[in-house]
C-alpha positions in Angstrom: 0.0 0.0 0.0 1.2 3.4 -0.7 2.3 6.1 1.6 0.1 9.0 1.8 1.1 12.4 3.4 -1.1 14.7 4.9 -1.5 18.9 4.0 -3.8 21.0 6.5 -5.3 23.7 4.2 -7.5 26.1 6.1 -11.3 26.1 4.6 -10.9 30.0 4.9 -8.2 29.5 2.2 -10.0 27.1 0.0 -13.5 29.4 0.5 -11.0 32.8 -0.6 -9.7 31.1 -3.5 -13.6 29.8 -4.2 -11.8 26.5 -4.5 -12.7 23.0 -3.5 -10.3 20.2 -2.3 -11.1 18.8 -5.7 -10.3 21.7 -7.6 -7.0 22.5 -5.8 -6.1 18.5 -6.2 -7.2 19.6 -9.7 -4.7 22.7 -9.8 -1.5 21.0 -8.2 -1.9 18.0 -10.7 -2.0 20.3 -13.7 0.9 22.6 -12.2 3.3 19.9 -11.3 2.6 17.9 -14.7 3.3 21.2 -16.6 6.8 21.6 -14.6 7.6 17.8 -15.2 7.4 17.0 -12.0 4.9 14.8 -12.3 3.9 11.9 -15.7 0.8 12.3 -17.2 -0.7 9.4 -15.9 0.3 10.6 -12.0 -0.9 14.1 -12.6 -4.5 12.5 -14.2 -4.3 9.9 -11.6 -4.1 12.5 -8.2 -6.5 15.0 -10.1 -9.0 12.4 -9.9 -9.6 12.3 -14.2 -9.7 10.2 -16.8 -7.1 10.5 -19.5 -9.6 11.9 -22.0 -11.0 14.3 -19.2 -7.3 15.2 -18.3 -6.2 15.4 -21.5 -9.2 18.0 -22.4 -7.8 20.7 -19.6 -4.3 20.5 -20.8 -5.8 21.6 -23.8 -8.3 24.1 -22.5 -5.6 25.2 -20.4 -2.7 25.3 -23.4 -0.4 22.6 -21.6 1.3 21.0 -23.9 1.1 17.4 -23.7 4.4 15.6 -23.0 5.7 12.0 -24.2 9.0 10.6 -22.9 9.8 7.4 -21.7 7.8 7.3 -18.8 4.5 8.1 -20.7 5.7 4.9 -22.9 6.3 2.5 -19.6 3.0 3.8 -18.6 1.1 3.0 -21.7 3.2 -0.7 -21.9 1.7 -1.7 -18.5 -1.3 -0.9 -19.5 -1.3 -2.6 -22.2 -0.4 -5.7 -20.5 -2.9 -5.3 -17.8 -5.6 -5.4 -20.8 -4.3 -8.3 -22.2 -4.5 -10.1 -19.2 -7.8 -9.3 -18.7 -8.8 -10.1 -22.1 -7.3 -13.5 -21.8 
């Protein structure tokens, strides 16, 4: 099981932003995939999207989609994991 970590943001500071906790999930995903920091399928993944759905606000949004190696391995396993499911 994964390791989660825990960040106490004060409702005042969601409610002044007129963000939810989904929305600023939303925001940090986008920000750290468009710094690198994050693969495409991590930042979708933690902003609580589908591919198609994260793929749409990168566009809305004028992030330019990445592709490196990562992306690849990503895609690979997935692959895989449909396979075996098809089987």
């Amino acid at each position: 099981m994964a390791q989660t970590a825990r960040l106490d943001i004060p409702q005042d500071l969601l409610d002044s932003a007129r963000l939810s906790l989904e929305d600023l999930k939303r925001e940090l995903a986008l920000s750290l995939y468009a710094q690198g920091r994050l693969s495409l399928g991590k930042a979708r993944e933690f902003a609580g999207l589908s591919l198609f759905e994260f793929r749409q606000v990168l566009s809305f949004r004028r992030i330019p989609a990445r592709y490196g190696e990562e992306e690849l391995a990503e895609d690979l396993e997935t692959l895989q994991d449909f396979e075996g499911r098809a089987a």
